[in-house]
C-alpha angles and dihedrals in degrees: 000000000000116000104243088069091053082059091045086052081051111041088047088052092244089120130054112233116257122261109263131228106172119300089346119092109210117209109198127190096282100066093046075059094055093042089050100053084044089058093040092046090055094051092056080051101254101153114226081257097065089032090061090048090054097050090046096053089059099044093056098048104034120035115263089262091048093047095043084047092059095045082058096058094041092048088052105041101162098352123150117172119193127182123227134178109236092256097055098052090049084052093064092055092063102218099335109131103246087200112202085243086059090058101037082057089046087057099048078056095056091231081123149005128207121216125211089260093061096248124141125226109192100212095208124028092206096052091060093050092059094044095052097045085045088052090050092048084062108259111134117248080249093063105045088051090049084053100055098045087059084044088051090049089052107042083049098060086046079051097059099042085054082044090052084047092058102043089048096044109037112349095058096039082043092052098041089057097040124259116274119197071249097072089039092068096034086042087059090035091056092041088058098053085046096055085049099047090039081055092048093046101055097045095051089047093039084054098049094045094047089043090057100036097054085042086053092047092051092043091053096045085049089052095058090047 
């Protein structure tokens, strides 16, 4: 993130200023939560407006460290990083080419990151799993990635209906009445429950859809037999 947003964040009050030793400024984790939940805020189209409202709102009801503590669960909502030397993540893959070009795409997907030491943190541990079990069925790591960009276009589209959901039913009456310590806590509560039913509901529909539209595939190959 290049410097002069950090400022922004800060200049707009959406980000906390930097311990200070000296003439060094320390970020610590909370702020690259912060930071996290800004970034994913925007994608779901909260303008910094509503994002500093937001932040406000919690700050004035919870303490900084609470607040920043609950940004950070909300920013990592099912994430589980896990950290891999190159070999051992090409291990998993059993025999698959895992091309510098593969990874570097993987990256610009934010399923890793490397680090300068060549080590590999899996962003997310599930994803992996899928990846791997798709690649020894047979599907190419090119493909798989191919897969998930277009997964990535369409569960972000269910995202921002749940999003919409949530700003109609319980951000926008909250706001208009202006925000209590009270609608802080039942705001995250009912996030959370959103996040759940939007989860039960994909996969229920995912596995209709993918039930019908195989059967229909079978039945129209049968048909031409």
């Amino acid at each position: 993130m290049p410097v002069s947003t950090v400022g922004m964040y800060q200049a707009r009050g959406l980000l906390p200023p930097p311990v200070r030793r000296g003439r060094i400024g320390l970020y610590g984790p909370g702020h690259l939560a912060r930071m996290q939940l800004i970034g994913r805020l925007q994608e779901e189209g909260f303008s910094l407006a509503s994002i500093k409202q937001l932040a406000d709102a919690w700050e004035d009801g919870r303490g900084l460290s609470e607040v920043l503590g609950l940004e950070a669960r909300v920013a990592d909502w099912d994430r589980e990083p896990v950290q891999l030397e190159p070999a051992e993540l090409a291990a998993m893959f059993e025999g698959a080419v895992l091309t510098p070009e593969l990874l570097a795409r993987a990256q610009r997907l934010h399923l890793i990151d490397v680090g300068a030491d060549g080590t590999v943190t899996v962003n997310d541990i599930e994803f992996l799993r899928v990846g791997t079990d798709l690649i020894r069925l047979g599907v190419s790591p090119e493909e798989v990635l191919d897969e998930y960009a277009q997964l990535q276009t369409a569960t972000r589209q269910v995202a921002e209906r749940f999003v919409s959901l949530f700003d109609r039913h319980f951000l926008a009456p909250a706001e208009a009445t202006g925000f209590t310590a009270e609608d802080v806590r039942r705001l995250n509560s009912v996030l959370d429950q959103l996040r759940d039913l939007a989860g039960r509901v994909v996969t229920a529909a995912m596995r209709q859809a993918l039930t019908e539209a195989a059967t229909a595939k079978l039945s129209d190959i049968a048909g031409r037999q």
